[in-house]
C-alpha positions, 0 to 999 in steps of 0.5 A, a space after each residue: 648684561 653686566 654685573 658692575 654696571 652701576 645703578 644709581 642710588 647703590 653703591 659699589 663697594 657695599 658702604 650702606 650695608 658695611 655701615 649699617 652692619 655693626 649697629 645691626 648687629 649690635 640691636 640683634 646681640 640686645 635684642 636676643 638678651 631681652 627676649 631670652 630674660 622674656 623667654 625664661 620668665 615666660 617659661 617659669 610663668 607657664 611652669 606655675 600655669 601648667 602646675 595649676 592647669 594640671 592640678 585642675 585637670 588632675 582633679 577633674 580626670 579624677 572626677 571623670 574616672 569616678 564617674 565613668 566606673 559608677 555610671 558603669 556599675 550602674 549599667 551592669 545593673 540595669 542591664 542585670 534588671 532587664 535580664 530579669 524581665 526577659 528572663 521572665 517573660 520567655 518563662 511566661 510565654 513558654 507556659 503560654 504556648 504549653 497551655 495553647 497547644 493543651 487547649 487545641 489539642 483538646 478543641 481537635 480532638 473533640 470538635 466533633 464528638 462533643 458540644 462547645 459547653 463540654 469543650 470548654 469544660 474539658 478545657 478549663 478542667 485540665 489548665 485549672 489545677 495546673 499549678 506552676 513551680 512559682 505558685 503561678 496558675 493559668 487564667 481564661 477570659 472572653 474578649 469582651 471580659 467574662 471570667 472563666 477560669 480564675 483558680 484563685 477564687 472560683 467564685 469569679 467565673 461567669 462574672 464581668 471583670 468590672 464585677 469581679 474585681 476593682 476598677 484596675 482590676 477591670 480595667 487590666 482584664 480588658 486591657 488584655 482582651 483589646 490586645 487579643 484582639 489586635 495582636 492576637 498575642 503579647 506581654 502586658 505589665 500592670 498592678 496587682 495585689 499579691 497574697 500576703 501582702 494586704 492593701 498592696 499591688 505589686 507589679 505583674 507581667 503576663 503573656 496572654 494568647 487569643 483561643 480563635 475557636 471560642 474567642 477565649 484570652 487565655 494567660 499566665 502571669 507572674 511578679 517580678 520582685 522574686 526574680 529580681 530580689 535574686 538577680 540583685 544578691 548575685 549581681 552586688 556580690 559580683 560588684 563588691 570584687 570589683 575593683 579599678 585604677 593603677 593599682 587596683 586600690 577603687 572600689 565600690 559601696 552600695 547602700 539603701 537609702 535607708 543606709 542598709 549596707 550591700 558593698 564597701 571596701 571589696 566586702 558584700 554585706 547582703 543589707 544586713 547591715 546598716 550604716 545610717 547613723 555613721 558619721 566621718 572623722 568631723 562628725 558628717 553623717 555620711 551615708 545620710 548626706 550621700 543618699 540626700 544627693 543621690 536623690 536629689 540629683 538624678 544625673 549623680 553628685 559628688 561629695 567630699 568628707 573626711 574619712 579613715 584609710 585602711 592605714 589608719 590615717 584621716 584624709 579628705 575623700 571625694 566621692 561619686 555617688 549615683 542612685 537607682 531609684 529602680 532598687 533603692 539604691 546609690 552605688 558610689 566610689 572615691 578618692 583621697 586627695 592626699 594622694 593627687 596632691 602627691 602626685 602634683 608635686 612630684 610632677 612639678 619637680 619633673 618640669 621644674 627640671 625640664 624648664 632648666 634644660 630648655 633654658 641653657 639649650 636655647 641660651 646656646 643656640 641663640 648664641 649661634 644664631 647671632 653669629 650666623 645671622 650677622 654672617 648671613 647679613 654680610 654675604 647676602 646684604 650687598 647682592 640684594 642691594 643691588 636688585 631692590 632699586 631695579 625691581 622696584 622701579 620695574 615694578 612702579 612702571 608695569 603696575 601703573 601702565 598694565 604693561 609687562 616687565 622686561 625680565 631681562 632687565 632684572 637680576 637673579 632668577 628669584 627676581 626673574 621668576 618674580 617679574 614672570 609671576 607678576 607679569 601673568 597678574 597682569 594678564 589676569 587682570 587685563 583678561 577680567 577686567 575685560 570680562 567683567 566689562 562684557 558681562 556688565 553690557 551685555 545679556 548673559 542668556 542671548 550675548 546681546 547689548 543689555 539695556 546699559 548698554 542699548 542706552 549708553 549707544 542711544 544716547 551716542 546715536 543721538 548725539 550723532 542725530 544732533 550733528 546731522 540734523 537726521 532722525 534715531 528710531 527706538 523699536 521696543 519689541 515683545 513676544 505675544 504670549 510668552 508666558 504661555 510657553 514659559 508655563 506649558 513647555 518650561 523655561 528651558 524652552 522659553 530660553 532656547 526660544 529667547 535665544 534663536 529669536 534674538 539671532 533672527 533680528 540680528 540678521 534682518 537689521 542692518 548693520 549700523 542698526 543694533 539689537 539689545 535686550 531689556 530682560 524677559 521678552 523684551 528687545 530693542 532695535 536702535 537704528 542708524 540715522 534714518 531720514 524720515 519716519 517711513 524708514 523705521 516703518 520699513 525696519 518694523 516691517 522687516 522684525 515682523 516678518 522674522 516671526 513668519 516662520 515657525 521656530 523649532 523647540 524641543 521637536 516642537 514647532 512654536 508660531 510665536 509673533 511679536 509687538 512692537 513700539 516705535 518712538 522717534 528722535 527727536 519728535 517723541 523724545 530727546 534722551 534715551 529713558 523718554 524715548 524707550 517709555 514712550 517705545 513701550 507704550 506705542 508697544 502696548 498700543 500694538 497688543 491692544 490692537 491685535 498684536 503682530 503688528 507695529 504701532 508708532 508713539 503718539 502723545 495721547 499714548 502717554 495719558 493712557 499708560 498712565 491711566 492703566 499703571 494707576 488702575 493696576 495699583 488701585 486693582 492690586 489695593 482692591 485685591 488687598 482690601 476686598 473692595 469687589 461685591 457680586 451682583 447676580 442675574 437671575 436665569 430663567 425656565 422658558 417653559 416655566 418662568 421659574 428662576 432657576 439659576 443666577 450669574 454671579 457677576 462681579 463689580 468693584 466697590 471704590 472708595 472714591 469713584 463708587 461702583 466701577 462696572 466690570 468692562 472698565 477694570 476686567 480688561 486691566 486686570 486680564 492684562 496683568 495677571 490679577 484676574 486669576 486673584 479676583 476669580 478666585 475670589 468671585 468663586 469662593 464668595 459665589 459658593 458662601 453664599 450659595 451654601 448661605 442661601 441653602 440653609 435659608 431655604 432658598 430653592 435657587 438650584 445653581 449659581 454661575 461663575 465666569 472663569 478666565 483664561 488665566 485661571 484655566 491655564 493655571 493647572 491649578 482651577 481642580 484644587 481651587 474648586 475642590 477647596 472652594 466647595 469644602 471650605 464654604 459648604 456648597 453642594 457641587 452640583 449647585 455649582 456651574 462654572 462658565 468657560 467662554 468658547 473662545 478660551 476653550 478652542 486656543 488649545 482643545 487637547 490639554 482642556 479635555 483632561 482639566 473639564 473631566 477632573 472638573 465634571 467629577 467633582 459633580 459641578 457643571 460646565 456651560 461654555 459662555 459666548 457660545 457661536 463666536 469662537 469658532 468651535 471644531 464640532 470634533 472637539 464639542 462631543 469630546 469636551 465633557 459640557 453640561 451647557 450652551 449659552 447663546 451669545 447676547 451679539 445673536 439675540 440682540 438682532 433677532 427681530 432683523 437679522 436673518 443670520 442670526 436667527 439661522 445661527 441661533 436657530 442652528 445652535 439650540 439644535 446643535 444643543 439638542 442633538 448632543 442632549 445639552 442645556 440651551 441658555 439664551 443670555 442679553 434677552 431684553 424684548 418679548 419678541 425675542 422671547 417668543 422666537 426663542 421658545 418656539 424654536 424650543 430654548 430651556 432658559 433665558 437670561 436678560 434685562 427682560 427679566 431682571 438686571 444683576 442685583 446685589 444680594 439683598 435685592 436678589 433674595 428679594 427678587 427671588 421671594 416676590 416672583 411667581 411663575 410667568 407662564 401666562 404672561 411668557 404664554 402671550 409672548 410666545 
C-alpha cells in the first residue's frame, strides 16, 4: 500500500497542524510560565510546611528518645529485682536439698536400729541449732499442719499452726502443706513479721520439701528486702554513669517519692539526699510535681519546667519521668528546648538553600522542555495525522460488527500491533460470550438443558403443535430414594450417579426428544410431536426400563428406579409452567403408587397437590408452635392383667380443625422430612413425662416410642436418646423404642451397629408390625431385641383366618425360642384373647382394654384398674 494515498478529511501538506502549531506552542511557553510561578510558590508553602512538619517531628523524637532511655532503665532495674529474687530462691533450695539430704541420711541409717520417735528426735535435733548465715533457720511440719520444729519459739511444737500462729500464719503453714502434697517440693512467697519490726509483715520466699518417710514439710526461708536493698545501691550507682545522645550530654535522675535523692547529673547521692522542697528558676516545686505524675500515670508522663544549665543559664526543660511503684522510685531524663530550636533554624537555612537551587534547575530545564516538545510536535504531528482517521474508522466497524480489523489497511506497526491486540478482544469476547451463554442454559454437573432452557424449547415445541394440530408430551422424572445415596455413600456418589443416569435417558429417547434437568434429582423429557397419548406411555416405558440395570458407583453397584409424570399438550396444559406442575403431580402420583412406574395427569391430581403443600405448611406451623399432644395406650400382662406399659402415640391439636389423627398427617409428614422433628419431639415428651410419673409414685415400668425410618437413617437416634434420658430424668430402662420390621430389614448390616449402641444405653428394643416385612431369621438372632410385637392385620382375623392363627401361632414360638417378649397389639374381643394365651402370648395391647388416652385420662386409668385375672380367666 502507498504512502501518498489520499485519506479524506487529512491534508497532504500537514496545514492542520502547521496551523495549530504556533498557538500551541504559545499555550505551552504560558502554560509553563504559570506552573513555574505555581511550582515555586509551591515549594516555599512546603519549606514552611516541612519547617513546622519537622519542628514537631524534631520534638516528638525528642520525646521518643526520652522514653525509650527511661523506660530502658527501668528495665535494667527490674530485671536487677528479678535477679534478686532468683538469686535468692537458688539460695533457699541449695539449704533445702543440705537439710534433705541430713534428714535421709539420718532416716537410712537408723531405720532399722531405732524407733520412728527417736528418729524424728535425731532429726529435729540436728536441723534445730543449724543457724543460717542470714539469721535463716530450718522449720518441719506434717502435711496436715502440726509444728515440729520452730527454733524461733519452741513453744509451737506439737500444736496446730491455726493454734500457734494467726489466721495468715495458718493459712501459710497449710498452704505449704497442699503444695507438698501435689508437688512434692516448690517456692511459696507470703507475709510474715519480721523481728524488730513490730505490728509489720514483710514479705518472705521459701522452698519446702515433702520428708515421704514421715510425711514431714521440711523448709527454710528468708526476706527479700536485704537482698534487694543490696542489688538497688549497686544498680543506682551504675545508672548515675550512665549517659546517652550525640554528645553524651543525657543523663539520669532517680528519686523517692519522698524526694530522697539517689542519681542526677552523673552523681550517686545514696538517698541521702533529699530534695523535696526544691523548686525551679519560676518557683515550681519540681520534685513534688514529677513524683505527682509518676504516680498518677503508670505508663509514664512528661513535664516541662525552667531549670538552670550547668553554664549557668535558665532554659525551659522537658522531662520524661516514669515510676517503680516496686522500690518507690521515678527514674526521669530531659532536654532543653533551647537546644532543638537551634537546631530547627539551622536546618531551615539548609533547605531554604536547597529550594533556590531546585527552582533555577527546573527553570532551566523547562526551558529545554519547551524547545524540544514544540519540535516533537512538528515531526510527529503530520505522520500521526494521517493514521488517526484510518484506525478509528477501522475501529467503529469491527466494535459494532464483532468482526476483525484488516491489519493491512493500517499503518505503522504501533497501529498494526494495535488492530492485532483488539482483534484477539474480540475473539475473547466472542468466546465468553458463547460460554456464558451455554453455561446460563445449561446443567453444569450433567452438561444437560437446564430448566431455562427445557422450557424456553417447550414452549417452542408448542408453538410447533399449535401448527400442526399434533401433541408435545412433558415426562418429569425422579429417582426413588435419592437422599438415601446422597447420606450413605456422599454426595460425590450421588454426582456420579446423576451424571451416568442422565447419559442413559439420552440414549433411550429418540432424537427430536430432549433430555433436561431441573436440579437435584429431577429430569424431563420433552418430546417431538406425538400423535396420540399412547406415544408418550411408550417413551415412559423405554426411561424405565434404563433403570433395569445396575449402576457401578464407587465399586459399589446401586439398583436405583425412577417416577415419572406425564402431562399432555394441550389437554393438561397450554404453556409450559402449567404443563411441568401438572408433570410433577402425575409424578408424585407414581411414588405414591409404589414408585418405579408412570403416572399420567388428571385434574383431580391437581386438588391433592394443593392439599399436601398446605398440610406441609400447617405441619412445619405445628412443629414451630408445639401443636402435638400424646395419647397413651396401656399394654397389658396376659397372665395378670396388670398394666404394665403404654404406647406413646401422637396426635395433633389444630387450632381450627381440632384433634387430627395420625394417619391423616404422618404420611405428609414422612414424605417431606418433618417426621424426624416430630419424632424427636414424641420422644423427649415421652421420656418427661415418664420421669413426671416416677416421682408421683406410678408404677408404670415402661413407655413405648415409635421411631421412623428417617430417624434411624439419621446416624444420629444414639445421641438423641442419650440427650432425651439426661435432659428430662427418665431411667433408660423404662424406655422401649419401637422400630417396625420393615425399616429394620431395608438394610439389616448397617442397623446392626446402631441397635447395639441403643441396647447400651439400657433401653429396650421391640420391633413393630412384626410378620409383615419379611425378616431373614439370620438377621433376627443378630439384632440386639427385647421384643415382638405381633401385627393387628393377624389378630384382626383370628377367630376366622386359619393362616393367621398358624402365623401368629409361629411367631410367639419364634419369640420364645430366641427368649424374646411377645405383645399382641389391635386386641379388641375375648375370643382373641383367649387364643392367645393359651398358645402362651406375655402381653396384649388393644381396644379390649382401653383406647389411647390423653395423659389425664391415662393416670386415671392406671388408678382405677385392678387386676383382671378372674375376668381374663373366663376368657381364656
Amino acid at each position: 500500500m502507498s504512502s501518498n494515498k489520499a485519506i479524506p478529511g487529512v491534508s497532504t501538506k500537514n496545514s492542520v497542524i502547521q496551523s495549530l502549531l504556533l498557538p500551541v506552542g504559545a499555550i505551552f511557553f504560558i502554560s509553563v510560565l504559570v506552573v513555574g510561578y505555581l511550582w515555586t510558590s509551591s515549594e516555599f508553602r512546603k519549606l514552611d510546611e516541612e519547617n513546622q512538619r519537622y519542628e514537631s517531628e524534631y520534638l516528638e523524637n525528642q520525646k521518643v528518645v526520652l522514653r525509650a532511655e527511661v523506660q530502658r532503665v527501668k528495665s535494667l532495674l527490674l530485671r536487677e529485682k528479678a535477679n534478686a529474687e532468683s538469686q535468692l530462691k537458688s539460695s533457699l533450695k541449695e539449704r533445702i536439698d543440705d537439710a534433705y539430704m541430713i534428714a535421709s541420711s539420718i532416716y537410712e541409717r537408723s531405720k532399722n536400729r531405732y524407733s520412728d520417735d527417736v528418729i524424728q528426735h535425731m532429726i529435729i535435733a540436728a536441723l534445730q541449732d543449724m543457724r543460717l548465715k542470714d539469721d535463716g533457720y530450718y522449720f518441719i511440719t506434717t502435711l496436715d499442719g502440726e509444728m515440729k520444729l520452730y527454733p524461733p519459739d519452741d513453744s509451737v511444737m506439737g500444736r496446730s499452726a491455726r493454734d500457734a500462729f494467726n489466721a495468715n500464719g495458718g493459712d501459710v503453714v497449710f498452704r505449704m502443706g497442699e503444695l507438698a502434697k501435689q508437688q512434692k517440693e516448690g517456692f511459696i512467697s507470703y507475709p510474715w513479721a519480721r523481728a524488730g519490726y513490730v505490728g509489720e509483715q514483710h514479705r518472705k520466699f521459701s522452698y519446702i520439701k515433702r520428708f515421704k518417710p514421715y510425711d514431714w514439710v521440711i523448709g527454710t526461708g528468708a526476706y527479700l528486702d536485704n537482698f534487694e536493698e543490696e542489688i538497688k545501691h549497686q544498680i543506682f550507682r551504675k545508672v548515675s554513669e550512665f549517659s546517652y545522645g550525640t554528645r553524651e550530654e543525657g543523663y539520669f535522675f532517680i528519686n523517692s517519692y519522698e524526694g530522697d535523692l539517689f542519681v542526677t547529673n552523673g552523681q550517686y547521692f545514696a538517698g541521702k539526699k533529699n530534695i523535696w522542697d526544691v523548686e525551679d528558676a519560676r518557683g515550681q516545686k519540681v520534685v513534688q510535681a514529677n513524683a505527682a505524675l509518676a504516680k498518677q500515670n503508670p505508663e509514664g508522663g512528661f513535664s516541662t519546667y525552667f531549670w538552670k544549665k550547668n553554664t549557668g543559664e535558665v532554659a525551659e526543660k522537658i522531662s520524661y519521668v516514669l515510676g517503680m511503684d516496686e522500690w518507690g522510685i521515678f527514674i526521669g531524663s530531659g532536654a532543653y528546648l533551647d537546644t532543638v530550636r537551634h537546631e530547627l533554624k539551622r536546618r531551615e537555612s539548609l533547605l531554604a538553600e536547597q529550594v533556590k537551587v531546585r527552582i533555577y534547575s527546573a527553570a532551566s530545564v523547562l526551558g529545554i522542555a519547551l524547545l524540544v516538545v514544540l519540535a516533537a510536535m512538528w515531526l510527529i504531528g503530520h505522520r500521526l495525522a494521517r493514521n488517526i482517521r484510518l484506525i478509528q474508522c477501522s475501529f467503529e466497524h469491527s466494535a459494532t460488527s464483532r468482526q476483525h480489523i484488516d491489519i493491512e489497511d493500517v499503518y505503522f506497526d504501533e497501529f498494526r500491533s494495535l488492530a492485532a491486540s483488539a482483534n484477539d478482544m474480540i475473539d475473547g469476547l466472542n468466546q465468553q460470550a458463547e460460554e456464558l451463554r451455554h453455561r446460563v442454559l445449561h446443567d453444569q454437573l450433567t452438561s444437560l438443558p437446564n430448566r431455562l432452557q427445557g422450557a424456553s424449547h417447550l414452549n417452542q415445541m408448542i408453538e410447533r403443535s399449535i401448527n400442526t394440530q399434533a401433541v408435545v408430551a412433558l415426562l418429569f422424572i425422579d429417582l426413588d430414594n435419592f437422599k438415601e445415596i446422597n447420606d450413605t455413600l456422599g454426595h460425590s456418589a450421588g454426582d456420579e450417579l446423576l451424571q451416568k443416569v442422565s447419559l442413559r435417558l439420552q440414549r433411550v429417547v429418540r432424537e427430536e426428544d430432549i433430555v433436561a434437568r431441573l436440579g437435584g434429582d429431577e429430569f424431563t423429557v420433552i418430546t417431538g410431536l406425538l400423535n396420540e397419548r399412547a406415544d408418550a406411555a411408550v417413551i415412559a416405558d423405554k426411561l424405565l426400563s434404563a433403570f433395569q440395570k445396575p449402576f457401578s458407583i464407587e465399586s459399589t453397584e446401586l439398583h436405583v428406579t425412577a417416577s415419572i409424570g406425564i402431562s399432555m399438550f394441550p389437554d393438561d396444559g397450554l404453556d409450559a409452567e402449567i404443563l411441568l406442575r401438572n408433570a410433577d403431580s402425575a409424578m408424585y402420583e407414581a411414588k405414591r403408587d409404589g414408585r418405579n412406574g408412570f403416572r399420567f395427569y388428571t385434574p383431580d391430581m391437581t386438588v391433592e397437590v394443593r392439599q399436601r403443600v398446605m398440610m406441609m405448611d400447617e405441619l412445619r406451623e405445628a412443629i414451630e408452635k408445639q401443636q402435638f399432644l400424646l395419647h397413651f395406650q396401656p399394654q397389658v400382662c396376659l397372665t395378670t392383667g396388670e398394666v404394665i406399659g403404654a404406647e406413646a402415640l401422637v396426635r395433633w391439636m389444630h387450632p381450627e380443625k381440632g384433634l387430627i389423627p395420625p394417619n391423616d398427617f404422618i404420611p405428609y409428614a414422612e414424605s417431606s422430612g418433618q417426621i424426624a422433628q416430630i419424632g424427636e419431639w414424641v420422644l423427649m415428651e415421652a421420656c418427661t413425662k415418664m420421669s413426671e410419673w416416677r416421682a408421683q409414685g406410678y408404677s408404670l415400668r415402661k413407655v413405648a416410642v415409635n421411631i421412623s425410618n428417617q430417624q434411624l437413617r439419621r446416624k444420629s437416634l444414639v445421641m438423641l436418646v442419650k440427650q432425651a434420658l439426661a435432659d428430662t430424668g427418665c431411667q433408660p430402662e423404662t424406655l422401649e423404642l419401637e422400630i417396625t420390621e420393615s425399616t429394620l430389614m431395608q438394610n439389616p448390616e448397617d442397623m446392626v451397629e446402631e441397635l447395639v449402641q441403643l441396647k447400651a444405653l439400657g433401653v429396650s428394643l421391640a420391633i413393630d408390625d412384626f410378620g409383615t416385612g419379611y425378616s431373614s431369621l439370620s438377621y433376627l438372632k443378630q439384632l440386639p431385641i427385647n421384643k415382638l410385637k405381633i401385627d393387628r392385620s393377624f389378630v384382626r382375623d383370628l377367630d376366622v383366618d386359619e393362616n393367621d392363627r398358624a402365623i401368629t401361632r409361629a411367631i410367639i414360638a419364634l419369640g420364645k425360642s430366641l427368649n424374646l417378649t411377645v405383645i399382641a397389639e389391635g386386641v379388641e374381643y375375648a375370643s382373641q384373647v383367649s387364643f392367645l394365651a393359651s398358645e402362651q402370648c406375655e402381653q396384649i395391647q388393644g381396644y379390649l382394654y382401653s383406647k389411647p388416652l390423653p395423659e389425664e385420662e391415662f393416670l386415671v386409668y392406671l388408678k382405677e384398674h385392678k387386676s383382671r385375672r378372674e375376668e381374663m380367666a373366663e376368657w381364656i
